[in-house]
Backbone atoms as SQL, in Angstrom:
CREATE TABLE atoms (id INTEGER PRIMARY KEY, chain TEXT, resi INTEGER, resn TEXT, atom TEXT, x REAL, y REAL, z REAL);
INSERT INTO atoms VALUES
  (1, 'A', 1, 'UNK', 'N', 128.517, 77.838, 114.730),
  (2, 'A', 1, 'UNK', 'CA', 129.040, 79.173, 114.879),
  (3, 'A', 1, 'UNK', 'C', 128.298, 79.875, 116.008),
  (4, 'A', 2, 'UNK', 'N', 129.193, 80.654, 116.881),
  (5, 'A', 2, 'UNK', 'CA', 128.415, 80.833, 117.857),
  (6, 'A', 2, 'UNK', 'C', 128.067, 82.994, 117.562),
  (7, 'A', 3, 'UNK', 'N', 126.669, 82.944, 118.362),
  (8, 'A', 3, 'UNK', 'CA', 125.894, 84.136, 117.682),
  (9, 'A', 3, 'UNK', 'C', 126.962, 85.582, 118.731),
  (10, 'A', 4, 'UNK', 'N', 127.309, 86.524, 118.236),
  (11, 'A', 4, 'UNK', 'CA', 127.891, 87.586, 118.431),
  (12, 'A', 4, 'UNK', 'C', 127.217, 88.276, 119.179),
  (13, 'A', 5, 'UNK', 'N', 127.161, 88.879, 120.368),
  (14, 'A', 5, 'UNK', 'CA', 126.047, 89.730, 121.086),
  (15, 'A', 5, 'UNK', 'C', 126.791, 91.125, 120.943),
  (16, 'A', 6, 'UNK', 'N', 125.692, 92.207, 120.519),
  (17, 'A', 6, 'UNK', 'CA', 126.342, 93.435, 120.184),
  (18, 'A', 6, 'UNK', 'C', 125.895, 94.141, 121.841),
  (19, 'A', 7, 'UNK', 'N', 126.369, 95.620, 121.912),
  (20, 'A', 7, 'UNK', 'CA', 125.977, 96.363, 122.887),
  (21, 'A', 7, 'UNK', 'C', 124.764, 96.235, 122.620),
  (22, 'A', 8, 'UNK', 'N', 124.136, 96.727, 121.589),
  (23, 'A', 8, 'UNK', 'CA', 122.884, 97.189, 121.148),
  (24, 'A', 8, 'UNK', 'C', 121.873, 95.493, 121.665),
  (25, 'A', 9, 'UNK', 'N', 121.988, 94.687, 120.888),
  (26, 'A', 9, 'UNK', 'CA', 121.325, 93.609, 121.277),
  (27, 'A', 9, 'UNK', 'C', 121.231, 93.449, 122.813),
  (28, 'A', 10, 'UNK', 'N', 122.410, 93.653, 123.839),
  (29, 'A', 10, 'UNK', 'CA', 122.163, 93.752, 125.270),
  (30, 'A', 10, 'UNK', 'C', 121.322, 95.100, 125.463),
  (31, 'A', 11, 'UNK', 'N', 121.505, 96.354, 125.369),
  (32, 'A', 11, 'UNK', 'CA', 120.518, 97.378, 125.914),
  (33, 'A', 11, 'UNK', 'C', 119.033, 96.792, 125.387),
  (34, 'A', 12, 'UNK', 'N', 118.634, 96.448, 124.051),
  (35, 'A', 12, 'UNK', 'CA', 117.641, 95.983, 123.900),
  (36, 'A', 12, 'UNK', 'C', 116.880, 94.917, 124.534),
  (37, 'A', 13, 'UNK', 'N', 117.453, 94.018, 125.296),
  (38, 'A', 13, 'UNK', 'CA', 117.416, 92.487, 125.991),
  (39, 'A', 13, 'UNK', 'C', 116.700, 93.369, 127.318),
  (40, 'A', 14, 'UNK', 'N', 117.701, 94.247, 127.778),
  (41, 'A', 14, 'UNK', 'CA', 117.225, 94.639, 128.790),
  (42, 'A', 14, 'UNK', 'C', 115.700, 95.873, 129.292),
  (43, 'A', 15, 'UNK', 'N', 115.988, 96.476, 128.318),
  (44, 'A', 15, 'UNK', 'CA', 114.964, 97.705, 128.198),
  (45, 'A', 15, 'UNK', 'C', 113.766, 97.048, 127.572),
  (46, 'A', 16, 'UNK', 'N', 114.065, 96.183, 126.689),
  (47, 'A', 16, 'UNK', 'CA', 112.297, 95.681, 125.774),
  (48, 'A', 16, 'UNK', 'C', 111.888, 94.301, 126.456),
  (49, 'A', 17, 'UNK', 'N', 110.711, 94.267, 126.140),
  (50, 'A', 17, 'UNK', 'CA', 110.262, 93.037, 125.980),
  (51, 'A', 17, 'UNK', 'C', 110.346, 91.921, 125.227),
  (52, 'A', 18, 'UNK', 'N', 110.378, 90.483, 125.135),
  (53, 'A', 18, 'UNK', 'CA', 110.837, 89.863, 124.511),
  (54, 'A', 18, 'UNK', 'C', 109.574, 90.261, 123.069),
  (55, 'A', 19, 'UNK', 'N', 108.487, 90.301, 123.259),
  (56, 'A', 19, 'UNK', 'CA', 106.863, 90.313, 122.689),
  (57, 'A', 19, 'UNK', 'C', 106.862, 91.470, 121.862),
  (58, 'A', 20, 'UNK', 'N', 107.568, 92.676, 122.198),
  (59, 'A', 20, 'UNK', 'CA', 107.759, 93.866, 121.576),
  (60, 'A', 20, 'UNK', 'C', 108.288, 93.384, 120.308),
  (61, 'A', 21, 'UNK', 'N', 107.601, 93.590, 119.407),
  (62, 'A', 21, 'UNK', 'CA', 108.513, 93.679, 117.551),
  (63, 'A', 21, 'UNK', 'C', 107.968, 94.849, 116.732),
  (64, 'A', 22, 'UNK', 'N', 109.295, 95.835, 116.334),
  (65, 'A', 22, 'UNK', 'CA', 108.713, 97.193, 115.960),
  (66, 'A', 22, 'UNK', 'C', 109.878, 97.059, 114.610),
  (67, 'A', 23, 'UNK', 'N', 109.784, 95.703, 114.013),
  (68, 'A', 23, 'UNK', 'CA', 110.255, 95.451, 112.907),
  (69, 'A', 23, 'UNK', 'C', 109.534, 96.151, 111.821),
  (70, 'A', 24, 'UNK', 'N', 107.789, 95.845, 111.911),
  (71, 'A', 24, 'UNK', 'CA', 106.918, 96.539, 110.825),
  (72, 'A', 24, 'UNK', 'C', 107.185, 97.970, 111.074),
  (73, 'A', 25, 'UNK', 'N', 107.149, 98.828, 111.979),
  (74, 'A', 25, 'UNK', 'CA', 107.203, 100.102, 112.364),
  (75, 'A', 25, 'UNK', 'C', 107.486, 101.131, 111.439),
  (76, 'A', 26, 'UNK', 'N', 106.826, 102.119, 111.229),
  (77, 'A', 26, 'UNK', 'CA', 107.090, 103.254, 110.047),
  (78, 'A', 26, 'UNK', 'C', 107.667, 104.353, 110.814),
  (79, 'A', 27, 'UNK', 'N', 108.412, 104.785, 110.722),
  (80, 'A', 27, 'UNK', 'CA', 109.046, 106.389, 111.687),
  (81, 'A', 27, 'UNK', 'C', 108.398, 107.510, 110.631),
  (82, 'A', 28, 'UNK', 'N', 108.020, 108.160, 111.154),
  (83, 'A', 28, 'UNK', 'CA', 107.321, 109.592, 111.171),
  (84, 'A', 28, 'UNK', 'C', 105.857, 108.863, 110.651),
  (85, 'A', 29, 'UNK', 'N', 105.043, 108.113, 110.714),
  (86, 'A', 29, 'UNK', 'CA', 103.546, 107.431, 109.966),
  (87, 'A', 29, 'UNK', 'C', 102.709, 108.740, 110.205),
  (88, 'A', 30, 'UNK', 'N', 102.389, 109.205, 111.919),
  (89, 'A', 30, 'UNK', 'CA', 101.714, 110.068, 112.727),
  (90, 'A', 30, 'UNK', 'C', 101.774, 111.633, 112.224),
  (91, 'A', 31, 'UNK', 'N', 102.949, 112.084, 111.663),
  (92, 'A', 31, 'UNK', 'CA', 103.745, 113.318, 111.426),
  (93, 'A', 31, 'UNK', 'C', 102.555, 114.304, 111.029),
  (94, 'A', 32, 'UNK', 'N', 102.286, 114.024, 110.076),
  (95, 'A', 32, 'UNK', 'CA', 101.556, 115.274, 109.340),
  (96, 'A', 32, 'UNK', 'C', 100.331, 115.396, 110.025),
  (97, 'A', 33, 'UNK', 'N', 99.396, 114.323, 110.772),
  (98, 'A', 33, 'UNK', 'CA', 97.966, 114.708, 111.289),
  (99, 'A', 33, 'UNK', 'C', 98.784, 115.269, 112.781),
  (100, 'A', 34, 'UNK', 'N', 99.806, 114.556, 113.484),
  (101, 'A', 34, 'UNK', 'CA', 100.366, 115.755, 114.436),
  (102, 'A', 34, 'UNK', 'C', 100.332, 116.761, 114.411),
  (103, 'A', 35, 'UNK', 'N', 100.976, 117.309, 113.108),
  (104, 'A', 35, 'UNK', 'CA', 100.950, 118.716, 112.969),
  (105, 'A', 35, 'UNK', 'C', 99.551, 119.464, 112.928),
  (106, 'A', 36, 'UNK', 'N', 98.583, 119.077, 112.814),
  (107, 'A', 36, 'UNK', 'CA', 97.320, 119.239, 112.829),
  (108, 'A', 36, 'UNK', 'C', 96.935, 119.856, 114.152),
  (109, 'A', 37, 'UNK', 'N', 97.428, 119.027, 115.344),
  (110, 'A', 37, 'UNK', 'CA', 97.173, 119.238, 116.440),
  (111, 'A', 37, 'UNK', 'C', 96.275, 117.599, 116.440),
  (112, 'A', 38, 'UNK', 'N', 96.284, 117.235, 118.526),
  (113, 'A', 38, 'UNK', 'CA', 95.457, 116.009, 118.495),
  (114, 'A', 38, 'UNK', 'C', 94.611, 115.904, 119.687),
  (115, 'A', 39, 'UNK', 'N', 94.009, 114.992, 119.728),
  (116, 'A', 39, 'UNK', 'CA', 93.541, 114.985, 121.209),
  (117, 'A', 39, 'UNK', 'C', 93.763, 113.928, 121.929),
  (118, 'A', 40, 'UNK', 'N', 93.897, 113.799, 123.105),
  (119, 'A', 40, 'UNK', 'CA', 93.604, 112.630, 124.451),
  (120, 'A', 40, 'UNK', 'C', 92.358, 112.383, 124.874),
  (121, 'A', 41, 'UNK', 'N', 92.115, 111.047, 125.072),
  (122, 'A', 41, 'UNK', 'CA', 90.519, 111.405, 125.806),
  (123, 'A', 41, 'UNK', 'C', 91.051, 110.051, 127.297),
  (124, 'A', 42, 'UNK', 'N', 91.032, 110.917, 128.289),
  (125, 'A', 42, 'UNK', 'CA', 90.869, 109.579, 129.567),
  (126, 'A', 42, 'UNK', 'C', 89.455, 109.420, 130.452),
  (127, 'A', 43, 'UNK', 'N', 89.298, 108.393, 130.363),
  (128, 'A', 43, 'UNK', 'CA', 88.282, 107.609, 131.215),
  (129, 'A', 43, 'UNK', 'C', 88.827, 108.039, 132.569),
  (130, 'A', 44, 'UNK', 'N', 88.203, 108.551, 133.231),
  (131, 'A', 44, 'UNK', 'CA', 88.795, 108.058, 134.820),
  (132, 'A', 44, 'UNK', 'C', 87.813, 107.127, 135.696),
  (133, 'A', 45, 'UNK', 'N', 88.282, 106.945, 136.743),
  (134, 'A', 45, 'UNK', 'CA', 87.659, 105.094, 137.314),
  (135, 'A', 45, 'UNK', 'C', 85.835, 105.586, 137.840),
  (136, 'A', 46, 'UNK', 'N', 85.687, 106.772, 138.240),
  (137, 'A', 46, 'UNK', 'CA', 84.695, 107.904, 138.565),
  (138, 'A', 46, 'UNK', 'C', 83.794, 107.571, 137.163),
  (139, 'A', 47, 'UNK', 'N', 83.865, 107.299, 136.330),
  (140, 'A', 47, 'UNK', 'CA', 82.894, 107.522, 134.828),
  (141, 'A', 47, 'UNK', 'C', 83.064, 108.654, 134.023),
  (142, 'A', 48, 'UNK', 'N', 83.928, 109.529, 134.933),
  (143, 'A', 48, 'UNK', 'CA', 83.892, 110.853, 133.613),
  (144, 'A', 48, 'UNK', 'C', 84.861, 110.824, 132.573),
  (145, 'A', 49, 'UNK', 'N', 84.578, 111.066, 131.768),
  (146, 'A', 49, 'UNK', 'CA', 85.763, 111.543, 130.802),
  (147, 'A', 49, 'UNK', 'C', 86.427, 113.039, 130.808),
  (148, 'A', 50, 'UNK', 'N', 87.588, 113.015, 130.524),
  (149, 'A', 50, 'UNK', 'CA', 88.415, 114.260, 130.026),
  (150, 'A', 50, 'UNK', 'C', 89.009, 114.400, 128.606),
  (151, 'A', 51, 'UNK', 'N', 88.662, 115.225, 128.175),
  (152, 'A', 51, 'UNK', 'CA', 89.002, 115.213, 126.868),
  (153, 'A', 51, 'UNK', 'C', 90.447, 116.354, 126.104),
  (154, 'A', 52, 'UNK', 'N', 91.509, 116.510, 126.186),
  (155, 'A', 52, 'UNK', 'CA', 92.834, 117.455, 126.295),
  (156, 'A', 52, 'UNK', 'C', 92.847, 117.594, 125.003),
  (157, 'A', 53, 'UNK', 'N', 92.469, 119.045, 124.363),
  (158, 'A', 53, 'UNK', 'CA', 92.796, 119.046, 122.551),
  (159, 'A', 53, 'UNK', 'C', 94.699, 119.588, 122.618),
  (160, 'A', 54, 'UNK', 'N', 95.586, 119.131, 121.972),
  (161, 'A', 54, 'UNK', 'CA', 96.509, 119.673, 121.708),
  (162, 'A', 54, 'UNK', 'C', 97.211, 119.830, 120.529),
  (163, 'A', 55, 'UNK', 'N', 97.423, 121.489, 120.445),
  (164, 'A', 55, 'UNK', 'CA', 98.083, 122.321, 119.380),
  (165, 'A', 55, 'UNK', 'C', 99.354, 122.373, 119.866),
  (166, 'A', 56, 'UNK', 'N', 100.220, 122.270, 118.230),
  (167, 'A', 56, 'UNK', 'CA', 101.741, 122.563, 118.561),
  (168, 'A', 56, 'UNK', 'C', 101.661, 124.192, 119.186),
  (169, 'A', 57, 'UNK', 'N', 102.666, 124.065, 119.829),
  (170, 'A', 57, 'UNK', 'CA', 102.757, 126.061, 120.275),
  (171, 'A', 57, 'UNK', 'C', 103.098, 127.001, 118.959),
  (172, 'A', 58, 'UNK', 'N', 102.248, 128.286, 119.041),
  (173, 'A', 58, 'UNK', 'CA', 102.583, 128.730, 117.870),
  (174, 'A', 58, 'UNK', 'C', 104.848, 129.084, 117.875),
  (175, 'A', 59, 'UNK', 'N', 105.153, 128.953, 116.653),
  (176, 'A', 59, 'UNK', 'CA', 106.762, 129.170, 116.508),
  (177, 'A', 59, 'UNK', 'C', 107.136, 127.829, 116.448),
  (178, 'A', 60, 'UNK', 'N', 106.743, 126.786, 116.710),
  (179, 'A', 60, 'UNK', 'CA', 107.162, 125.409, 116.846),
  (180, 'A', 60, 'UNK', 'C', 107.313, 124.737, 114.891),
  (181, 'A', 61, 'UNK', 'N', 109.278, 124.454, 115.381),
  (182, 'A', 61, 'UNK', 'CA', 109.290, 124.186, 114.118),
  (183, 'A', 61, 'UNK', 'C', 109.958, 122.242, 114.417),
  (184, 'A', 62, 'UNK', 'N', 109.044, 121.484, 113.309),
  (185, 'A', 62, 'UNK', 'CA', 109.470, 120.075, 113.323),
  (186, 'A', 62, 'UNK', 'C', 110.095, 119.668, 112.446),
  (187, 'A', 63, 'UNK', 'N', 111.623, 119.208, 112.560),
  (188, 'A', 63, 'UNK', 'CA', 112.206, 118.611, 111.652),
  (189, 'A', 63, 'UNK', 'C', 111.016, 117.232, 110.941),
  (190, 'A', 64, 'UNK', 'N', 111.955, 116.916, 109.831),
  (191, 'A', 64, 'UNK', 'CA', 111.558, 115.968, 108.914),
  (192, 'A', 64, 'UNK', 'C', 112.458, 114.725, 109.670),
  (193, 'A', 65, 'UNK', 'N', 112.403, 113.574, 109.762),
  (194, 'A', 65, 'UNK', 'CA', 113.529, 112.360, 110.271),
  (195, 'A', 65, 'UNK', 'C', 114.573, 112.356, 109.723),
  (196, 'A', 66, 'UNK', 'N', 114.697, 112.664, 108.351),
  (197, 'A', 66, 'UNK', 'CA', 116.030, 112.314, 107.446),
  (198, 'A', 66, 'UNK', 'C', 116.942, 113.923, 108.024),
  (199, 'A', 67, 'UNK', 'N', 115.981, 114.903, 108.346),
  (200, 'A', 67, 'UNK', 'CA', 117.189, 115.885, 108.783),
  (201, 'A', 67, 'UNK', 'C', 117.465, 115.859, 110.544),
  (202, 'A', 68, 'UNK', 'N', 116.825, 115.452, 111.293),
  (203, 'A', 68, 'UNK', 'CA', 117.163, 115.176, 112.941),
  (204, 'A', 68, 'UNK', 'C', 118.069, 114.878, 112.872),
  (205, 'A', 69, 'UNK', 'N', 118.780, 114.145, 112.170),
  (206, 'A', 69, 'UNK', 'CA', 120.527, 113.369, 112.992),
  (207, 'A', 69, 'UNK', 'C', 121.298, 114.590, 112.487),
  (208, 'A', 70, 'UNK', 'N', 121.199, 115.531, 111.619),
  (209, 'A', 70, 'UNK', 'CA', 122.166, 116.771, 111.560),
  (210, 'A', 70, 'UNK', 'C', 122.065, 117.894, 112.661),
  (211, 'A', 71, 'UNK', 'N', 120.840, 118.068, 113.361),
  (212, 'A', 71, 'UNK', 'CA', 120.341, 119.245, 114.099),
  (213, 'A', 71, 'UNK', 'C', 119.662, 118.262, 115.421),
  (214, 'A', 72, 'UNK', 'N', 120.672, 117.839, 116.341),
  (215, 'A', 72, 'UNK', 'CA', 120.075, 117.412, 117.877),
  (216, 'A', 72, 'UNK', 'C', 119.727, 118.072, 118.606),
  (217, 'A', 73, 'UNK', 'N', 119.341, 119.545, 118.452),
  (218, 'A', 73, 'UNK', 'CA', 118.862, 120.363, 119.527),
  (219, 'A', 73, 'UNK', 'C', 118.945, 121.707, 118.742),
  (220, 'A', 74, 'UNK', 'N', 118.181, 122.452, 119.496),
  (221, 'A', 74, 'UNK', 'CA', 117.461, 123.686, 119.255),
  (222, 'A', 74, 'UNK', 'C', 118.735, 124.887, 118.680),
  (223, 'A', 75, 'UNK', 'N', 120.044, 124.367, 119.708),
  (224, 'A', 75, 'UNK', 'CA', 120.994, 125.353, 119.369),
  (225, 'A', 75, 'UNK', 'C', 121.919, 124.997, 118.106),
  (226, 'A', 76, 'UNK', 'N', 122.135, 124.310, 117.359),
  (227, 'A', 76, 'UNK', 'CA', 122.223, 123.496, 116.596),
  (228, 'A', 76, 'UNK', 'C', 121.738, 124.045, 114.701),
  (229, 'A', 77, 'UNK', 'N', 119.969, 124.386, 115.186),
  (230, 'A', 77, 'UNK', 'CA', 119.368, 124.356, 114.186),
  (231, 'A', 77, 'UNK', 'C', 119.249, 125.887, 113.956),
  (232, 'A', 78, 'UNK', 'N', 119.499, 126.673, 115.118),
  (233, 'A', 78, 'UNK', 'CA', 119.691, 127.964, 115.288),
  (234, 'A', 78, 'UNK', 'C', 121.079, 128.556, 114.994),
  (235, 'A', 79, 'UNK', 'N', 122.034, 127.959, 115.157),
  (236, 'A', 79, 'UNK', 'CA', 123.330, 128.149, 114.358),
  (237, 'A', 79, 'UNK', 'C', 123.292, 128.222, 112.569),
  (238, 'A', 80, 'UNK', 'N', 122.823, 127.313, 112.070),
  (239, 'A', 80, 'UNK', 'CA', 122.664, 126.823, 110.986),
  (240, 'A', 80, 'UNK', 'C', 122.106, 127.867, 110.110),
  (241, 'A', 81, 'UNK', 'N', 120.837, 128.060, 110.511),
  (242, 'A', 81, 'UNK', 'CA', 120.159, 129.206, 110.385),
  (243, 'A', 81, 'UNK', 'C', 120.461, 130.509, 110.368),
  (244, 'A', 82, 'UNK', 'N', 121.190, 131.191, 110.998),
  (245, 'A', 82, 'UNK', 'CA', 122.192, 132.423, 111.316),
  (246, 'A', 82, 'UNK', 'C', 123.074, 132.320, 110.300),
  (247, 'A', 83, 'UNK', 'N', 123.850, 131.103, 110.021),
  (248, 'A', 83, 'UNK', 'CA', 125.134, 131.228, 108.348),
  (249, 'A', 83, 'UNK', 'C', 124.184, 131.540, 107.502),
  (250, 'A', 84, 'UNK', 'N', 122.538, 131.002, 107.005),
  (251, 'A', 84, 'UNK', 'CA', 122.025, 131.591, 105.967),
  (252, 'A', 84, 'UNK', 'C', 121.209, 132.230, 105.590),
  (253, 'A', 85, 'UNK', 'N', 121.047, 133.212, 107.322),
  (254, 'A', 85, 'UNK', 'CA', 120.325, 134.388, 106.502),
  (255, 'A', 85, 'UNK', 'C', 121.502, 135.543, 105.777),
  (256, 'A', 86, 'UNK', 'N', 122.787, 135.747, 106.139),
  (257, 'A', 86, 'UNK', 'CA', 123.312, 136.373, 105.282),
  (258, 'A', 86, 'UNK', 'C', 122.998, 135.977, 103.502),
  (259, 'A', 87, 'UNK', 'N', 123.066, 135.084, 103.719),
  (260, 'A', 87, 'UNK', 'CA', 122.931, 134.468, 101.888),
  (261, 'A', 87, 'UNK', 'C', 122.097, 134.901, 101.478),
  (262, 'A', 88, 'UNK', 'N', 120.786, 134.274, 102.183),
  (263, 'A', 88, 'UNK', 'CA', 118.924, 135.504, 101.987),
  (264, 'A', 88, 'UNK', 'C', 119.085, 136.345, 101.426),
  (265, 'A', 89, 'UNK', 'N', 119.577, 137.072, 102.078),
  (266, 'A', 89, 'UNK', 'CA', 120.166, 139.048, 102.397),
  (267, 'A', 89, 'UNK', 'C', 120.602, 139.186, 101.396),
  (268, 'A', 90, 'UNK', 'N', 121.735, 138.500, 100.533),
  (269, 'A', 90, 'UNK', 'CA', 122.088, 138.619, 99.630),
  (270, 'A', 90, 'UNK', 'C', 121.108, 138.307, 98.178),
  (271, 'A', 91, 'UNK', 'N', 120.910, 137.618, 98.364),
  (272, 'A', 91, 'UNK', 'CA', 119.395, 136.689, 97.187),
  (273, 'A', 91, 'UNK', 'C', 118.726, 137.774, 96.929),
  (274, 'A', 92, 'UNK', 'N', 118.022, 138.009, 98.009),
  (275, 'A', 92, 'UNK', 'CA', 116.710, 139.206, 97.965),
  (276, 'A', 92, 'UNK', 'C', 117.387, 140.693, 97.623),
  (277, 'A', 93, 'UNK', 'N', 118.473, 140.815, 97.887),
  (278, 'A', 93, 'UNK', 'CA', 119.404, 142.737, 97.785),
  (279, 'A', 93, 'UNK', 'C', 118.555, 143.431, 99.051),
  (280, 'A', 94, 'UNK', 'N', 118.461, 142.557, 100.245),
  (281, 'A', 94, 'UNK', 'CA', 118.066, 143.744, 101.303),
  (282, 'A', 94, 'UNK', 'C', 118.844, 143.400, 102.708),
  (283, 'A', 95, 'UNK', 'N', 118.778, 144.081, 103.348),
  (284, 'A', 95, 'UNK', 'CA', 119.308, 143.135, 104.585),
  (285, 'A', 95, 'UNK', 'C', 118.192, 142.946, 105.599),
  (286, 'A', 96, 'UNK', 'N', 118.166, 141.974, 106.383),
  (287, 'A', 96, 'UNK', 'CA', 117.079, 141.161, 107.253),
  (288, 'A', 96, 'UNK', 'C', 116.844, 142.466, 108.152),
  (289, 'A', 97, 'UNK', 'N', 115.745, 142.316, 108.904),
  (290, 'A', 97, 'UNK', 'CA', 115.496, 142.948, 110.009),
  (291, 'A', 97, 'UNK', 'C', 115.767, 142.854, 111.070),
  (292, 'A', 98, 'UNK', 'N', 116.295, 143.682, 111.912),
  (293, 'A', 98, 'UNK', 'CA', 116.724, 142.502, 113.378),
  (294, 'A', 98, 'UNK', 'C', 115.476, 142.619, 114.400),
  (295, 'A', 99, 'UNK', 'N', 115.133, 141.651, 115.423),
  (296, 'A', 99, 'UNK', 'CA', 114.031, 141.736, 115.998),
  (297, 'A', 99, 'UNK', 'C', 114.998, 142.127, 117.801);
C-alpha cells in the first residue's frame, strides 16, 4: 500500500528537520513561570554578559491554549467581551463605567 502524503506532511518535510521530534512536546509546560516574568542572559564573544529581565506589560492578558482557537486576535477577544459586560451590568444591578 502506498503511503498518502498530506499538505501538512509536505510543509513539514520542508520547514523541519528530519532530527526535529516534538512528539514528546507539552503546549503551554512554560505558561505559568512566564507569567512570572523571565530572563535572558547572552554571552557576547567580548566576555561580557548581558542579562534582559522581562515582565509581561502591565494590561497584558494571556489566553489559556484550549481557548486561542476561539479568539485569534486582540479584536476578536475584545468583541466578545463588549456582549458581556451588558450581562455584568445586569448581575451586579449597576451599569459599568465608561473609561
Amino acid at each position: 500500500m502506498k503511503k498518502v502524503v498530506t499538505k501538512m506532511m509536505q510543509i513539514e518535510d520542508k520547514d523541519m528537520r528530519a532530527e526535529y521530534d516534538f512528539k514528546a512536546g507539552v503546549r503551554g509546560k512554560h505558561y505559568r513561570k512566564m507569567q512570572a516574568g523571565y530572563s535572558t542572559t547572552v554571552h557576547k564573544a567580548d566576555g561580557t554578559t548581558v542579562v534582559k529581565n522581562v515582565m509581561p506589560k502591565e494590561g497584558t492578558v494571556v489566553l489559556e491554549p484550549d481557548i486561542q482557537p476561539y479568539f485569534p486576535d486582540s479584536e476578536s477577544v475584545n468583541r466578545a467581551l463588549r456582549c458581556l459586560i451588558p450581562l455584568l451590568a445586569k448581575e451586579n444591578g449597576s451599569k459599568p463605567e465608561k473609561r
